[in-house]
N, C-alpha and C positions, 0 to 999 in steps of 0.2 A: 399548415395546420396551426393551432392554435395552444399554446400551454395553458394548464386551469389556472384560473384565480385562484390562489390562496389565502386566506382570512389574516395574515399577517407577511413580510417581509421572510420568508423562510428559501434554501437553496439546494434545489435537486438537480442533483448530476449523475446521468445513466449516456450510457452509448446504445448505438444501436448499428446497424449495419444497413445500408442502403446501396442499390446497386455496383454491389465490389469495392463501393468506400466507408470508410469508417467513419459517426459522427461523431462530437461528445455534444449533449444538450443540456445547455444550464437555462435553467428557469428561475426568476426570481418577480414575479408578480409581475409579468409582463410578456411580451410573444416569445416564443421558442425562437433559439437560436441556435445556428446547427453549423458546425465546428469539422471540416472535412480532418483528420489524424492520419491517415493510415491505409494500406489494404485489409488489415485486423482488426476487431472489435477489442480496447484495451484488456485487460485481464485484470489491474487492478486501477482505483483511481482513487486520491486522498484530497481535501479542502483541506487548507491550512486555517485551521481553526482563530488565530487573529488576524486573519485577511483573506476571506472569501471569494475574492477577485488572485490569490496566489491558489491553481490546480495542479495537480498531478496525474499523467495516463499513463501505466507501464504495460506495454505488453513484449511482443514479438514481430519483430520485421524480419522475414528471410529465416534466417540463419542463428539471429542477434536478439539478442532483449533492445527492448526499446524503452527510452522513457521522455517524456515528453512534458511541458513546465506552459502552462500561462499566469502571465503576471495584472494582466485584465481579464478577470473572467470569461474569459474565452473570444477572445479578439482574436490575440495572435497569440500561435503555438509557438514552439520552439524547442529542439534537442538538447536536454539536461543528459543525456547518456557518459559521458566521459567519466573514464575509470571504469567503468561497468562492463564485463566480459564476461558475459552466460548465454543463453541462447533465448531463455524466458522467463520474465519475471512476472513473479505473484503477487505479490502485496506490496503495500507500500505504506509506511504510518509517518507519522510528524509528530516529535518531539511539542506536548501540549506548553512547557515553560518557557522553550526557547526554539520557536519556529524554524530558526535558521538550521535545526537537525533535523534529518530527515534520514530513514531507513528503509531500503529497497530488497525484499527477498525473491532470492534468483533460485536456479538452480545447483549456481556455482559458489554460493554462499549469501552472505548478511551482506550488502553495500551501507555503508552512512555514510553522510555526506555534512557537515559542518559550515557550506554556505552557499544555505538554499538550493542546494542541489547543480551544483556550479563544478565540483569536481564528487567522486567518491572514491572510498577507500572498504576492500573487502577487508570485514570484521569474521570472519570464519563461518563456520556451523552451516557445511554444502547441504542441498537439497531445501532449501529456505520456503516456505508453500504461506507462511502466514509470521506478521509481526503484529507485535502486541506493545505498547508503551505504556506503564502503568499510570494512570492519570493523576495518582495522589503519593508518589514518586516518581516522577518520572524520571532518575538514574536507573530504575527497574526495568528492562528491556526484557519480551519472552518471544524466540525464534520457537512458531511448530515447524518441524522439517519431515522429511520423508525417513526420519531415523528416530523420531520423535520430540518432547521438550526439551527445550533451554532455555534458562535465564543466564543475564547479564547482571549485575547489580551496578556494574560502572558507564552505563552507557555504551554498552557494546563493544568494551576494549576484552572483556572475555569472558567464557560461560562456562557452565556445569551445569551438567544433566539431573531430570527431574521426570526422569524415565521410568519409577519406582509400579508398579502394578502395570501397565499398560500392556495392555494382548495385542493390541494393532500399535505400529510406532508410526506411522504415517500419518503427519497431522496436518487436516487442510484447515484446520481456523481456531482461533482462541477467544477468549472473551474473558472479561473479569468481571467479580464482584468483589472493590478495593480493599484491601485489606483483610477479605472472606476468603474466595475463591477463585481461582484458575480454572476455568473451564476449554477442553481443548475437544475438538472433534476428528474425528479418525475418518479417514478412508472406507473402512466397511466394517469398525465394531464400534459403531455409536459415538458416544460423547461421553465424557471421564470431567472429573473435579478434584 
C-alpha cells in the first residue's frame, strides 16, 4: 500500500499489527515503510525531535518492558532496554534541549537515560503511565502515575507531589500549556488543570 503525499516534508509514526507481527510505519513523503518490532503493538513511541531519523518503541515483550531505538529512521531496530526492569512500559519523552536524555515510564518507576538511551538509571515514582518534559524548561520533568502527579525540577534526580484536589490519582496523560497549565488526565474522572 501506499502512504499519502503530504504537502510538505512532515513525519508520522504509528504501528499497527499485522498477522501476529508488529510494524512501526514512518512515512515521510514517500511509500510506506513497514518495520517488523515485536509480537506486541508498541505502547509508546517518541521522534527525537533534532533528528527524526533517531526513534523510540517501548512496549512489552513476555514478561519485560521492551524498548527499542532506531538511528535511521526505521531501517534497523535495535534493544535500548538495559537497566530497565518492569514488565511494561508507557511513555517515553526526549529531553527537547539535550536529546541525548531520554525518559522511559514503567510500571516499576521513571527510567532516564543520559546517552541516547544506551544504558538507564531508575529515577523513582512506580506506576509511571505518562512523562511530560517541559519544553520552555526543560529541568521541569512531570511523571502521571497510577498514584497521581509529580514533578521534577532537577531533571528527574527527584519529585514532589502535586496531588492537591485530584478525586482519581491514576493518571494516563499530561499535557502542557508553558508556563499556564498542567493539564493531567485520569483514568475515569476526566481531566484536571
Amino acid at each position: 500500500r501506499k502512504a499519502l503525499k503530504l504537502p510538505s516534508p512532515r513525519l508520522l509514526v504509528e504501528s499497527l499489527r499485522v498477522s501476529g507481527f508488529t510494524y512501526l510505519d514512518r512515512r515521510i513523503d514517500k511509500d510506506l515503510d513497514e518495520v517488523a518490532l515485536g509480537q506486541r503493538p508498541p505502547d509508546a513511541i517518541a521522534v527525537n525531535p533534532g533528528n527524526s531519523n533517531v526513534i523510540y518503541a517501548g512496549g512489552c515483550e513476555g514478561s519485560a518492558a521492551s524498548l527499542y531505538k532506531t538511528t535511521n529512521g526505521g531501517g534497523l531496530w535495535f534493544s535500548s532496554s538495559t537497566g530497565i526492569s518492569s514488565d511494561t512500559m508507557y511513555d517515553i519523552a526526549i529531553h527537547p534541549g539535550n536529546n541525548s536524555i531520554v525518559f522511559a515510564g514503567t510500571r516499576n518507576g521513571l527510567y532516564k537515560s543520559v546517552n541516547d538511551g544506551a544504558t538507564w538509571t531508575n529515577k523513582g515514582c512506580v506506576g509511571v503511565k505518562s512523562v511530560l518534559v517541559d519544553p520552555e524548561d526543560p529541568t521541569t520533568v512531570y511523571a502521571g502515575t497510577s498514584y497521581g502527579v509529580y514533578k521534577s525540577m532537577d531533571t528527574g534526580e527527584t519529585w514532589s507531589s502535586l496531588n492537591e484536589g485530584l478525586r482519581d490519582s491514576c493518571i494516563t496523560s499530561l499535557g502542557i500549556y508553558p508556563g499556564t497549565f498542567l493539564f493531567a488526565g485520569t483514568r475515569e474522572d476526566g481531566m484536571y488543570r
